[in-house]
BAFI-3210 file (N, C-alpha, C; in Angstrom, 3 decimals, decimal comma, padded with zeros to 6 digits):
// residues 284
n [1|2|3|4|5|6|7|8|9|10|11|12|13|14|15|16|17|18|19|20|21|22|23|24|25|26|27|28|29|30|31|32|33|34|35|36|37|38|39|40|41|42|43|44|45|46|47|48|49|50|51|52|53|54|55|56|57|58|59|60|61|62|63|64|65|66|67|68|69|70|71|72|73|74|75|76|77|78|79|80|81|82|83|84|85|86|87|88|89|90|91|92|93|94|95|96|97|98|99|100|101|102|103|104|105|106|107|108|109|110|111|112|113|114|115|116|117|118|119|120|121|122|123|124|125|126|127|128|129|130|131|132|133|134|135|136|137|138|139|140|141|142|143|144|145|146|147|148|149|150|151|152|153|154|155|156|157|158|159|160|161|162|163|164|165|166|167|168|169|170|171|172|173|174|175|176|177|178|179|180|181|182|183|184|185|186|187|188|189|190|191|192|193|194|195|196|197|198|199|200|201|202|203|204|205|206|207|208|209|210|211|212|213|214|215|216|217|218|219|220|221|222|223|224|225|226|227|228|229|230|231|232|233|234|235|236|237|238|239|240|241|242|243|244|245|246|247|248|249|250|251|252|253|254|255|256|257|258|259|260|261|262|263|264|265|266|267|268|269|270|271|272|273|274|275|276|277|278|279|280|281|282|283|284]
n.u [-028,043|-025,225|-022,142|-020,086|-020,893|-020,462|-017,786|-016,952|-017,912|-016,314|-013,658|-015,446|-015,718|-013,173|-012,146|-013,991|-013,268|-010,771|-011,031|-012,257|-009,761|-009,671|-009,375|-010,977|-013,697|-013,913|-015,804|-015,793|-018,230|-019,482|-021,173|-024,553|-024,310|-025,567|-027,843|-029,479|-031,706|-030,609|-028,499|-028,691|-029,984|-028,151|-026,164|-027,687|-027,504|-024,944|-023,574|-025,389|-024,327|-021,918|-019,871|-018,101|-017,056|-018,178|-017,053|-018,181|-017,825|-017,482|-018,691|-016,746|-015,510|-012,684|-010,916|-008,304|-007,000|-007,810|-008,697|-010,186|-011,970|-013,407|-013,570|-015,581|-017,790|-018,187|-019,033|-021,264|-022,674|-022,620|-023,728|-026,214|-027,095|-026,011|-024,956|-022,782|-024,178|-026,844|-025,584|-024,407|-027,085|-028,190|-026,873|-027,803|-030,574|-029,555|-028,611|-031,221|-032,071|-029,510|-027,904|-024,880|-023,020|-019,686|-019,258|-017,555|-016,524|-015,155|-012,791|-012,049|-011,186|-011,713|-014,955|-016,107|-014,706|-016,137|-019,126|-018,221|-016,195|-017,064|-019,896|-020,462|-018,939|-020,627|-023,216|-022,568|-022,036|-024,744|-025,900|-024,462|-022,160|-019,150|-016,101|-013,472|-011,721|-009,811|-008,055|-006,459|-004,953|-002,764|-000,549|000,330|-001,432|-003,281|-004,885|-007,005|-008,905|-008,506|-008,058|-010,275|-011,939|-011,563|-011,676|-014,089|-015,161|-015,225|-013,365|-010,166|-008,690|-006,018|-003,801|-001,127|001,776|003,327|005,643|006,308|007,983|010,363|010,966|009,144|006,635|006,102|004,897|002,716|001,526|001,251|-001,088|-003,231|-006,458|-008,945|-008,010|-005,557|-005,023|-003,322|-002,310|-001,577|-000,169|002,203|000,607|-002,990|-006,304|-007,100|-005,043|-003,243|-001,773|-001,274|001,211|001,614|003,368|005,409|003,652|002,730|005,168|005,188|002,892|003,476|006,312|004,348|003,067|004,747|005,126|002,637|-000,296|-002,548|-005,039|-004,342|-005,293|-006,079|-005,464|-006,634|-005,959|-007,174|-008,790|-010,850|-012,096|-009,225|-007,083|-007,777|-008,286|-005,193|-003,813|-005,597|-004,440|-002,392|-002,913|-005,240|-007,750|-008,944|-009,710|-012,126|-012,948|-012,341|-013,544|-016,108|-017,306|-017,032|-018,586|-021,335|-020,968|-020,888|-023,269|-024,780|-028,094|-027,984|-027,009|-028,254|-029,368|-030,343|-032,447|-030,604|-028,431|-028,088|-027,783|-025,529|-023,260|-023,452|-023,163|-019,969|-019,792|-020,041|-018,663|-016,087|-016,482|-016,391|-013,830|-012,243|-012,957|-011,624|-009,162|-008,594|-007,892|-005,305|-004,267|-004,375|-001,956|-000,031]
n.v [-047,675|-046,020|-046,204|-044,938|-044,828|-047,467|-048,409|-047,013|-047,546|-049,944|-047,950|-046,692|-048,619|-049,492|-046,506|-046,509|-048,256|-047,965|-045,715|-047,059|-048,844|-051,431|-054,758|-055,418|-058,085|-060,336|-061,992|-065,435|-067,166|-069,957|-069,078|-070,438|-072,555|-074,473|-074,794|-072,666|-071,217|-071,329|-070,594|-067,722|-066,844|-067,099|-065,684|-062,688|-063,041|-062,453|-059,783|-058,886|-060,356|-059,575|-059,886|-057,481|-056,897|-058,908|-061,998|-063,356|-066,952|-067,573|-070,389|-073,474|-075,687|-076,346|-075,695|-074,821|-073,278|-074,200|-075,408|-079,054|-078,275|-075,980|-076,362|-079,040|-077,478|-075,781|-077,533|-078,822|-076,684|-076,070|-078,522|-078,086|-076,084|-073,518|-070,587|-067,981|-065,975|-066,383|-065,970|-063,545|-062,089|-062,986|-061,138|-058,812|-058,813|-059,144|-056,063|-054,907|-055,283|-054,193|-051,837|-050,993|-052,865|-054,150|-055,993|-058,751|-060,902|-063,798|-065,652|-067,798|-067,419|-067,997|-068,593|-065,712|-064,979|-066,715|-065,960|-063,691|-060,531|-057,978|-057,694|-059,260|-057,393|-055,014|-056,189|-056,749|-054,283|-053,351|-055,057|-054,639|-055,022|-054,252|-055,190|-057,117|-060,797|-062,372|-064,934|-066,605|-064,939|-063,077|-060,186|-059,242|-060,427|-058,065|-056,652|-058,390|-058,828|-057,022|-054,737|-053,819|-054,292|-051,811|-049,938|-049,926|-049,638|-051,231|-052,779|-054,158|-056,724|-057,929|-060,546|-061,095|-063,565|-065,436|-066,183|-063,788|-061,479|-058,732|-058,049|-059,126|-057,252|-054,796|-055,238|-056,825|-055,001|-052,528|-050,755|-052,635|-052,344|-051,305|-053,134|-055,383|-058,800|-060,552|-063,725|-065,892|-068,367|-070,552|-072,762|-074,568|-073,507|-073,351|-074,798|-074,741|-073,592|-069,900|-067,828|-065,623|-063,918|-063,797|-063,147|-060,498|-059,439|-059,360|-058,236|-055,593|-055,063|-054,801|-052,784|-050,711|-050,098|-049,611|-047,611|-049,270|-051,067|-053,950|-057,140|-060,103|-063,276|-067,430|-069,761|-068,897|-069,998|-069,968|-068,422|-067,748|-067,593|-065,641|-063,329|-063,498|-062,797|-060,366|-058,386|-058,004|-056,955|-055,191|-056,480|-059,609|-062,600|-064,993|-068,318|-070,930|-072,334|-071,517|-072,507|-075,385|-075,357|-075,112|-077,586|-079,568|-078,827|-080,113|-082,281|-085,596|-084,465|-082,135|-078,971|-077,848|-076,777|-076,568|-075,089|-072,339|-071,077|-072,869|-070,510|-068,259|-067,724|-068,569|-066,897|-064,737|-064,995|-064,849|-062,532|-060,816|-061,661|-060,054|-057,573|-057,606|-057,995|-055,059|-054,326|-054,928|-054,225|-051,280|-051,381|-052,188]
n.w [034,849|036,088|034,423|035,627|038,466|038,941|039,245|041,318|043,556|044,704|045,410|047,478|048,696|050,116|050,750|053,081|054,950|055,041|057,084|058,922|059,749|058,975|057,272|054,404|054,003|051,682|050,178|048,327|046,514|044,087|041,718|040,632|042,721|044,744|043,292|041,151|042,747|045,384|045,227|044,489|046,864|048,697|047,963|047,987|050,966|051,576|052,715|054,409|056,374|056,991|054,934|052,841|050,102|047,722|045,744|042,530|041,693|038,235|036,696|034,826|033,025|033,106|035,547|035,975|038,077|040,214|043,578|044,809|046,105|045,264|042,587|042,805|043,318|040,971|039,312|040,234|039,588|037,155|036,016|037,290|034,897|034,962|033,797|032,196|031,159|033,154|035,327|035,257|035,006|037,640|039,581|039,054|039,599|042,527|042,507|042,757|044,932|047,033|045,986|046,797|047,767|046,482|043,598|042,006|038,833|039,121|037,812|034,340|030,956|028,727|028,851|028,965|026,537|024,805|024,942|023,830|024,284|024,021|023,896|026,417|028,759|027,839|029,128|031,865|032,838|032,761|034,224|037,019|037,361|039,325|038,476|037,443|037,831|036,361|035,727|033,826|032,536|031,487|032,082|029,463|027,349|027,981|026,027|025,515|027,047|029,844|029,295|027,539|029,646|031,572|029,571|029,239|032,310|033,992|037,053|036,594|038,238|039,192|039,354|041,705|042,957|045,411|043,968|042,240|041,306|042,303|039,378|038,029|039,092|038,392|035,881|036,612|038,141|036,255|034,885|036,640|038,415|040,881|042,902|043,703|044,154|045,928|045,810|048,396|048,570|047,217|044,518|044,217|044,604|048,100|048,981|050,995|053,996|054,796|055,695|057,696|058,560|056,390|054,481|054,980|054,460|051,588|051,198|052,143|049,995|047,703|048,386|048,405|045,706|044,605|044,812|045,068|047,261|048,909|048,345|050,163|049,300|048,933|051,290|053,308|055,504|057,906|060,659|062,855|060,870|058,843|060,635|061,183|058,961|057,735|059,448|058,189|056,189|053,145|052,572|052,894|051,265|050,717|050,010|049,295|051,887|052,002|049,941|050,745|053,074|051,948|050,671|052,599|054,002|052,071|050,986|050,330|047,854|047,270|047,785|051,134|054,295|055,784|054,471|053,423|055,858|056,920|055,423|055,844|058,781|058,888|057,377|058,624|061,187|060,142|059,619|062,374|062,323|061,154|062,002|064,462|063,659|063,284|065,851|065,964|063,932|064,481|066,863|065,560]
ca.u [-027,101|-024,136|-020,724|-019,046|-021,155|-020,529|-016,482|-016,883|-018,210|-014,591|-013,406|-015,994|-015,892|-011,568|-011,878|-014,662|-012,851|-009,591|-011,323|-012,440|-008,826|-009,762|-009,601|-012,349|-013,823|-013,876|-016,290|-016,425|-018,733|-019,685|-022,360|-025,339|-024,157|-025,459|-028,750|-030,001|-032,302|-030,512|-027,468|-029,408|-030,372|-026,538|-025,486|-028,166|-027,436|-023,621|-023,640|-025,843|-023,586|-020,627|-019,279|-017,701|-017,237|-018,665|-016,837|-019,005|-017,284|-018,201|-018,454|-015,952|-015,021|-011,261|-010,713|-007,040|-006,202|-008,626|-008,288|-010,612|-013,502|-014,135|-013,900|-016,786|-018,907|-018,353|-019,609|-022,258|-023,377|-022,713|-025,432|-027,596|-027,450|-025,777|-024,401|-022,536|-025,471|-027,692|-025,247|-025,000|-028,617|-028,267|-025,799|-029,120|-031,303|-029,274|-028,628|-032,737|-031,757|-028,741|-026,747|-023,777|-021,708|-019,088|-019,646|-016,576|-016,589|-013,259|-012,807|-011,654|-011,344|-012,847|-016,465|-015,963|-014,600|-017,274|-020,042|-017,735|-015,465|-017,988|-021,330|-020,130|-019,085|-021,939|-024,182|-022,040|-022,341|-025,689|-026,340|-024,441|-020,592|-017,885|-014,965|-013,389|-010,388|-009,286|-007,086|-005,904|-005,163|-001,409|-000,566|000,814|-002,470|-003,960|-005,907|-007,730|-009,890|-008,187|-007,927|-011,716|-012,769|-011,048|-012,460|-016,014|-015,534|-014,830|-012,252|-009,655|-007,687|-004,781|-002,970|000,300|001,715|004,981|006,673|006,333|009,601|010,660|011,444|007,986|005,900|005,884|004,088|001,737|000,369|000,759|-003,267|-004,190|-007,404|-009,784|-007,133|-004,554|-005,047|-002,071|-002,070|-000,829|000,745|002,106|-000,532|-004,090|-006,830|-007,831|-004,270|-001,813|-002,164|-000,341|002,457|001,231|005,021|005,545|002,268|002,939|006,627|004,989|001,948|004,587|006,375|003,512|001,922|005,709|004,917|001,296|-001,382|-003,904|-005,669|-003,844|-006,578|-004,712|-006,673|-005,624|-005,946|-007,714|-010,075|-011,575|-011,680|-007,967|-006,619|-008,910|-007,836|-003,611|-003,879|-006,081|-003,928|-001,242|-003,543|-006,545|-008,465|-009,026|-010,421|-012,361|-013,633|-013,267|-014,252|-017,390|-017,983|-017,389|-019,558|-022,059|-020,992|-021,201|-024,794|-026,174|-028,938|-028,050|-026,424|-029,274|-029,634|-031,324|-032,208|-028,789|-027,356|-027,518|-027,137|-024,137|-022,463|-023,858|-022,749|-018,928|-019,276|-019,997|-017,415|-014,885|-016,006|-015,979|-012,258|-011,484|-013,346|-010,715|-007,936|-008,648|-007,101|-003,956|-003,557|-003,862|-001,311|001,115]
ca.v [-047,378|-045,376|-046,834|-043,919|-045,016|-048,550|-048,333|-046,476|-048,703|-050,647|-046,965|-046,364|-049,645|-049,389|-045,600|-046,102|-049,347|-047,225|-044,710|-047,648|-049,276|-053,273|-054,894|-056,085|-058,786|-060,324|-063,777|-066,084|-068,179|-070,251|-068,838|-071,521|-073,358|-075,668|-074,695|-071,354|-070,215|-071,350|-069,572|-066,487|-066,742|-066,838|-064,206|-061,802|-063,079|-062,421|-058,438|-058,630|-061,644|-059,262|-059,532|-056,378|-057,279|-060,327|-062,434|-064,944|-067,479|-068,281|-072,054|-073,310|-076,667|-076,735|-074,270|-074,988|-072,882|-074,350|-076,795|-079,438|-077,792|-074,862|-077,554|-079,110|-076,421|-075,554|-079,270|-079,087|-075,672|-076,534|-079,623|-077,216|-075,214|-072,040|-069,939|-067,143|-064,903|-066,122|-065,669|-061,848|-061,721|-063,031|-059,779|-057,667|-059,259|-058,796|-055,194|-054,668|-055,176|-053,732|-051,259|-050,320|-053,842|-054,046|-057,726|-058,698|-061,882|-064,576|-067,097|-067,648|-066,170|-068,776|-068,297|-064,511|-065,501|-067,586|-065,093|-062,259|-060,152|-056,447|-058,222|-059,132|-055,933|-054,602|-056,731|-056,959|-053,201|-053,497|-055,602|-053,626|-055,576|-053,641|-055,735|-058,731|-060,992|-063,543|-065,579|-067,037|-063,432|-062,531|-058,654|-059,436|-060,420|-057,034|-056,549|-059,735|-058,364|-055,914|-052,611|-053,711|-053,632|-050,691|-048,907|-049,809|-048,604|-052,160|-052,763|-055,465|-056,862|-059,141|-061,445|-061,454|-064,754|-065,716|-066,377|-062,703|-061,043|-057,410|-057,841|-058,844|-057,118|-053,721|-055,837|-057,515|-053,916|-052,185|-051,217|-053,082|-051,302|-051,752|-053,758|-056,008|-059,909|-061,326|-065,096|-066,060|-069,763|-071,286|-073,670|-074,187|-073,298|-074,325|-075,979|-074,874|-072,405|-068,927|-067,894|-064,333|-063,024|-063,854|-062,211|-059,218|-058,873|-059,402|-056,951|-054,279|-054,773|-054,763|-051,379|-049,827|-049,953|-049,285|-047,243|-050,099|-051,650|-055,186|-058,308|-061,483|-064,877|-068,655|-070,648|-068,255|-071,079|-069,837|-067,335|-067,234|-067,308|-064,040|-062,104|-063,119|-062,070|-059,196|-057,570|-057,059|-056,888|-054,419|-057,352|-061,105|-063,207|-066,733|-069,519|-072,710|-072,666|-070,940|-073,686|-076,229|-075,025|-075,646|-079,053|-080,159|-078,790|-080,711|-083,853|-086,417|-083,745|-081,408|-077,846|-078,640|-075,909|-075,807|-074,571|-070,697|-070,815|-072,651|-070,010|-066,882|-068,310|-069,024|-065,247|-063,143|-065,392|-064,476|-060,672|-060,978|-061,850|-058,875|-056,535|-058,150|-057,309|-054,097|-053,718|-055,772|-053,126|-050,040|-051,842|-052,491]
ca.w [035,923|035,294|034,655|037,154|039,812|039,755|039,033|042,807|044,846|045,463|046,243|048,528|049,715|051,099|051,646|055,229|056,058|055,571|058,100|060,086|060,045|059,336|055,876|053,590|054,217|050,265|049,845|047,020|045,968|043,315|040,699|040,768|043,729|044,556|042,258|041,234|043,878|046,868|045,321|044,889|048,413|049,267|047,576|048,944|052,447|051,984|053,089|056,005|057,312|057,293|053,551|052,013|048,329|047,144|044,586|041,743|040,604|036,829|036,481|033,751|032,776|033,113|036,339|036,857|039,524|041,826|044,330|044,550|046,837|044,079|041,330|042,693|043,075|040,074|038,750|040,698|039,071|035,312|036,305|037,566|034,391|035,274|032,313|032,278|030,967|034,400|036,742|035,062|035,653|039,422|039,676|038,365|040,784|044,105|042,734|043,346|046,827|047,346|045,999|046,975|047,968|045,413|043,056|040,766|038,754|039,391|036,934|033,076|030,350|027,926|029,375|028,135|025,215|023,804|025,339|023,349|025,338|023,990|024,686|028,071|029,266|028,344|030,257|033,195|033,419|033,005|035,721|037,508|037,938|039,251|038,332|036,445|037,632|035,138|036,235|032,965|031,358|032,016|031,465|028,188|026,900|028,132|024,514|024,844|027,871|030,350|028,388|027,294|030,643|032,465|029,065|029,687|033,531|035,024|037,299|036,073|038,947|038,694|040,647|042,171|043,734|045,979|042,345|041,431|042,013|041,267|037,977|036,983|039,638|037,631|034,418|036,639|038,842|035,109|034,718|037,215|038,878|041,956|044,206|043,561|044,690|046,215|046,298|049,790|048,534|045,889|044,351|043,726|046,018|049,535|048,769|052,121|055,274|054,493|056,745|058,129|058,583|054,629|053,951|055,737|054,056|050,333|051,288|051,821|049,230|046,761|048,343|047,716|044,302|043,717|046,156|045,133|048,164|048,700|048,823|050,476|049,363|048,885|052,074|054,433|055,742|059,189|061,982|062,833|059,862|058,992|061,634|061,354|057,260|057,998|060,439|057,420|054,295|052,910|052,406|052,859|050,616|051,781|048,803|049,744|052,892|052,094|049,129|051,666|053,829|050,914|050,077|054,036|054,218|050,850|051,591|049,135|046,924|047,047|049,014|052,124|054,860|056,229|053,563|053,251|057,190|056,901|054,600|056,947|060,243|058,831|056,824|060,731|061,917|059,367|059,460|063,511|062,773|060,629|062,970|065,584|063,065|063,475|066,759|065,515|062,848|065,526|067,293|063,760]
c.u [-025,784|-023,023|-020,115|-019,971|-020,792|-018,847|-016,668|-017,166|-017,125|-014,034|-013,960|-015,506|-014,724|-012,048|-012,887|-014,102|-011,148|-009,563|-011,697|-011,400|-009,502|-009,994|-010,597|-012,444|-014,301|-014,457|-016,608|-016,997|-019,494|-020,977|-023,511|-025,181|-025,010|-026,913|-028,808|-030,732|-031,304|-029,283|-027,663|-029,773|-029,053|-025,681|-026,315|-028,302|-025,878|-023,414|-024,011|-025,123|-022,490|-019,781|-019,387|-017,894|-017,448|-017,710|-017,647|-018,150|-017,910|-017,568|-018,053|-015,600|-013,547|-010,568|-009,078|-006,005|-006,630|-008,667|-009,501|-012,261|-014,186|-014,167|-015,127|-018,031|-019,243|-018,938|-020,797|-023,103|-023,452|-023,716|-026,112|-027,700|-027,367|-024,837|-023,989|-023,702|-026,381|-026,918|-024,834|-026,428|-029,232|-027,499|-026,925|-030,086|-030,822|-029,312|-029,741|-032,774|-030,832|-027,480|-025,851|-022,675|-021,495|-019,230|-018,447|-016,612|-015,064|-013,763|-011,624|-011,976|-012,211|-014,449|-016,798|-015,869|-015,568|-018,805|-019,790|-017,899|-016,767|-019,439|-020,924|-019,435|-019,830|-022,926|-023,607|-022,085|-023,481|-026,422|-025,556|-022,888|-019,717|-016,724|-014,491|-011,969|-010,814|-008,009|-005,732|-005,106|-003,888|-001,403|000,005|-000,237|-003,186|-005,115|-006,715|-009,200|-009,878|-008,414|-009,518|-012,563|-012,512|-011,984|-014,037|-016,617|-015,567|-013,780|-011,726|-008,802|-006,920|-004,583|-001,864|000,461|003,302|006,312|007,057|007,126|009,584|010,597|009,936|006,928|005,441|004,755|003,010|000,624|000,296|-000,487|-003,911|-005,163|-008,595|-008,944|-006,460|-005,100|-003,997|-002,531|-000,854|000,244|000,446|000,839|-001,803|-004,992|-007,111|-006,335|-003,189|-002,553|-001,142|000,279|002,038|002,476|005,341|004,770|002,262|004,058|006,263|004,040|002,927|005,469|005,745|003,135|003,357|005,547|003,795|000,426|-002,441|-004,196|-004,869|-005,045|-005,261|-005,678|-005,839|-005,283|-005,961|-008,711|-011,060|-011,165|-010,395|-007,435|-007,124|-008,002|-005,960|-003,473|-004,064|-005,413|-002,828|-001,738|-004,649|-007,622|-007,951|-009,619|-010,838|-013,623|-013,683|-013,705|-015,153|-018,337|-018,011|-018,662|-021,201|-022,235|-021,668|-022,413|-025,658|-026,357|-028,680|-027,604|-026,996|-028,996|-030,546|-031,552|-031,260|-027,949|-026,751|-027,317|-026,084|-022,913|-022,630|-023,299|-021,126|-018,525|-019,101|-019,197|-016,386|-015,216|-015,946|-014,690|-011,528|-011,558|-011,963|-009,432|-008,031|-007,449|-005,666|-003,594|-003,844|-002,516|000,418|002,023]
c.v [-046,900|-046,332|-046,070|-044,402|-046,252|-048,855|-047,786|-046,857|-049,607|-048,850|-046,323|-047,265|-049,278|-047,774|-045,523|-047,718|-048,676|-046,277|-045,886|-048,603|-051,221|-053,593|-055,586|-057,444|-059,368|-061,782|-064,055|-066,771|-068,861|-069,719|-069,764|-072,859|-073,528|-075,956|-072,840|-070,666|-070,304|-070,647|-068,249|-065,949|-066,490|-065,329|-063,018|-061,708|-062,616|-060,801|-058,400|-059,372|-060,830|-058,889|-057,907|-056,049|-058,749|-060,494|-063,727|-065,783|-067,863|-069,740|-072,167|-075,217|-077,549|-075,651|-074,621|-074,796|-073,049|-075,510|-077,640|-078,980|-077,086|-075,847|-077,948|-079,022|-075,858|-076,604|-079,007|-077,689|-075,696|-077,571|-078,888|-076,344|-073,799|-071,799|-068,568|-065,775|-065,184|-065,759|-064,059|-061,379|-062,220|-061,482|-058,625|-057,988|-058,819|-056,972|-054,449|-054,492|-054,300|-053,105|-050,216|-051,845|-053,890|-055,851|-057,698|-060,280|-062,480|-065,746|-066,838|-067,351|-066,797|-068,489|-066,885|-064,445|-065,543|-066,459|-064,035|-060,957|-058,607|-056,859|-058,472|-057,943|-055,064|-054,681|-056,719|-055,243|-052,681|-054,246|-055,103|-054,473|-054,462|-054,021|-056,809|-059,484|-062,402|-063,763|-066,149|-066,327|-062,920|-060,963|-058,613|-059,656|-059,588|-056,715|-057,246|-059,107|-057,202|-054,679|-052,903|-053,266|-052,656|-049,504|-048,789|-049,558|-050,006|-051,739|-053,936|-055,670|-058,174|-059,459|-061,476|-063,052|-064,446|-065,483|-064,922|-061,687|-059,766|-057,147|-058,270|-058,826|-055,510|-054,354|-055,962|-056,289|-052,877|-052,086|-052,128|-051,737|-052,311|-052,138|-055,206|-057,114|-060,451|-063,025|-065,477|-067,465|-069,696|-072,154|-073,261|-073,983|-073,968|-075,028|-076,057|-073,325|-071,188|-068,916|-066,336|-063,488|-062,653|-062,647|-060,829|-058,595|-058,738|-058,540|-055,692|-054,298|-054,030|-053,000|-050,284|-048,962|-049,847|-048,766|-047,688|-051,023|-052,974|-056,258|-059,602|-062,329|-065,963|-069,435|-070,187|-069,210|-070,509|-068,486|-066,694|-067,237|-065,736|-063,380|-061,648|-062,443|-060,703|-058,457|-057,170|-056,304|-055,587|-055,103|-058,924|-061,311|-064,779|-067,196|-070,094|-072,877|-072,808|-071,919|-074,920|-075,990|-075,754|-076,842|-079,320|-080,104|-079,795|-082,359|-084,505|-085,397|-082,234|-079,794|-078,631|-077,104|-075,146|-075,031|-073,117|-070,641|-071,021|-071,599|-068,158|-067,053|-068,127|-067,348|-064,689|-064,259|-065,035|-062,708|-060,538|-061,120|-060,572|-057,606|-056,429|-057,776|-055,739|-053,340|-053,897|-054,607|-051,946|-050,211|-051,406|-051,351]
c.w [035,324|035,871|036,239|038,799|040,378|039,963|040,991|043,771|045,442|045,823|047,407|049,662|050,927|051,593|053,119|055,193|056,317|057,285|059,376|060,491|060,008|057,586|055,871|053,714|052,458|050,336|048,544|047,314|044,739|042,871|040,596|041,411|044,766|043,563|042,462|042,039|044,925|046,734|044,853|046,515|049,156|048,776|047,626|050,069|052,672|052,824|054,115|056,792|057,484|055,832|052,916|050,932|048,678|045,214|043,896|041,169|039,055|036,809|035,573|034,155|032,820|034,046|036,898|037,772|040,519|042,173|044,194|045,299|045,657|042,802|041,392|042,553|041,642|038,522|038,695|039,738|037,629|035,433|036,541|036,285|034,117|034,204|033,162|032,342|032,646|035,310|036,571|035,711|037,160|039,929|039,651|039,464|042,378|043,679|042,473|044,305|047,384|046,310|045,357|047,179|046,475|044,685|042,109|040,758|038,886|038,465|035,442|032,444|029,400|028,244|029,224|026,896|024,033|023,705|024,157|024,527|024,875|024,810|026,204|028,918|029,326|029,368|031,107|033,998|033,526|034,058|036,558|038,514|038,715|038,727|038,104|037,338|036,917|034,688|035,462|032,179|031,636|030,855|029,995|027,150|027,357|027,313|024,795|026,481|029,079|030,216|028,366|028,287|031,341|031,008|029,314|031,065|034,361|035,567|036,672|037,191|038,705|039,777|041,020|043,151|044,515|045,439|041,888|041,936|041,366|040,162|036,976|037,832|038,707|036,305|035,000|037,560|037,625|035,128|035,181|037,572|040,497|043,152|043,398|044,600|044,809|046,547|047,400|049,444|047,369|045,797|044,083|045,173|047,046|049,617|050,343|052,933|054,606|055,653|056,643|057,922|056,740|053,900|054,407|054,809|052,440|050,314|050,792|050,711|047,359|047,209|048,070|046,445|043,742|045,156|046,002|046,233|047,934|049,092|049,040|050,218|049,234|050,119|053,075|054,582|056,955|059,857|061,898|061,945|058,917|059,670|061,531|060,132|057,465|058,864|059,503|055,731|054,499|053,181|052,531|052,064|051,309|050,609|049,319|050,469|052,825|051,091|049,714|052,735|053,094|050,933|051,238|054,168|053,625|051,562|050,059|047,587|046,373|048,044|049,822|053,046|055,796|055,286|053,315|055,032|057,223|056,291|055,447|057,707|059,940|058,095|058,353|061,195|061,454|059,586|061,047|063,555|062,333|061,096|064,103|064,915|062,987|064,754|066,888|065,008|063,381|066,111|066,281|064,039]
res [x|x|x|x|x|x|x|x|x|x|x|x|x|x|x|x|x|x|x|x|x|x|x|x|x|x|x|x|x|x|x|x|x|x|x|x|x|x|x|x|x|x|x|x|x|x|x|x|x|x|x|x|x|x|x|x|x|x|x|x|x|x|x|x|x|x|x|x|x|x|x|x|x|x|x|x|x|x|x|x|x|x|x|x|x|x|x|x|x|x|x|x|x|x|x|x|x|x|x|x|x|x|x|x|x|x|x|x|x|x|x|x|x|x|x|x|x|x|x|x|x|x|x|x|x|x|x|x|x|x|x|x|x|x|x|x|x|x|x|x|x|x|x|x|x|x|x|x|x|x|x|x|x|x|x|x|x|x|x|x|x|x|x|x|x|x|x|x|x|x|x|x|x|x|x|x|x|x|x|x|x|x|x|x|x|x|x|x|x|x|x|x|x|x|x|x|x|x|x|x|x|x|x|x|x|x|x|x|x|x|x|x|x|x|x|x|x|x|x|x|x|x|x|x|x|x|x|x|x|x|x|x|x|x|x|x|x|x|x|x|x|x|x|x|x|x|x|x|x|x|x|x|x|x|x|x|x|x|x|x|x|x|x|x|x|x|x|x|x|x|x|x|x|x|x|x|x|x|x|x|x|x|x|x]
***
């Protein structure tokens, strides 16, 4: 599979939701959550449920920007056995099925690292990634995996937060690529509700200064919260919920047959909201 085709799939993706006026609907979820099949089964049900881009988390041992829902999941999936290398080769698998939805991994950088930052770019463009964020990786450390992947035809997207003021918003959209992730709140995930007005006034500033798609994530939990975000952003993003969703389903700690329903049902409710932001942002 060619690099140029898969780098295009986040451009495809924003330019027909540009034409259809409503932002991306952007889901994470954990990489071998809550075991390997049943999170195979989730992450080839995410698209038809409504999901835009799909984000994997890579399970990691010390995830310190995440609240305690994605922590767990990410417990629960290091017990199950999930490695960086399989949850590449879950990435290879859904794209048998599908594609065109755009897949970018979220996590740290250590679990690259250790893998080695060449070998993993490889394979990730071999299974057929679009795009890296890593979380841990400030633009100053660019060398250590950034530049690597924008050369091998990933995207690399970064993060902006609340904290990130004029003076070091130029460093942090520097070579970014794909879309820019704004963190809606201080803190770690799942941790506080965003404030829509805020989010609206830090969108615009951010798209001043760069014509990269804005993604809003960080304590989009449900429906309305969807729809008030999405009416100022490109994109939403929605984790914990969606790993709650997970937890709530499991029998005695296990997948059970609620489980990929619960995570479908709460996706077409969240893209039902962004459809609905649509008419917000005619309105705007």
């Amino acid at each position: 599979m060619l690099t140029t085709l898969m780098t295009s799939r986040l451009d495809r993706c924003f330019t027909k939701l540009a034409v259809e006026r409503r932002p991306a609907l952007v889901t994470y979820v954990m990489a071998g959550d809550p075991d390997a099949q049943t999170s195979q089964k989730i992450i080839e049900s995410l698209a038809d449920a409504g999901a835009d881009i799909i984000e994997l988390g890579m399970p990691f041992t010390d995830p310190m920007a995440d609240g305690p829902a994605i922590q767990a999941a990410g417990l629960r999936a290091l017990k199950g056995g999930q490695t960086l290398r399989k949850t590449l080769a879950m990435v290879a698998d859904l794209r048998e099925k599908d594609a065109e939805v755009p897949v970018i991994l979220m996590g740290y950088y250590n679990p690259i690292y250790v893998y080695g930052v060449e070998s993993f770019l490889s394979d990730a463009n071999i299974a057929g990634m679009d795009g890296v964020i890593v979380v841990d990786c400030p633009p100053e450390e660019d060398d250590e995996i950034g530049a690597p992947a924008r050369n091998a035809g990933l995207a690399f997207i970064r993060l902006a937060t609340p904290t990130t003021d004029d003076a070091r918003l130029p460093a942090v959209l520097m070579n970014s690529s794909g879309f820019v992730y704004y963190v809606s709140v201080a803190g770690i995930t799942g941790s506080a509700a965003p404030d829509p007005g805020k989010v609206r006034e830090a969108v615009a500033r951010i798209k001043r200064r760069t014509p990269l798609p804005v993604v809003v994530g960080f304590g989009v939990k449900d429906a309305p919260s969807a729809a008030a975000i999405g009416a100022a952003a490109d994109g939403v993003a929605v984790g914990s919920a969606l790993v709650e969703a997970v937890r709530k389903s499991l029998n005695e700690g296990s997948a059970s047959s609620a489980t990929v329903p619960a995570v479908t049902e709460l996706v077409k409710s969240l893209a039902d909201a962004c459809r609905a932001a649509r008419a917000e942002r005619k309105r705007a």
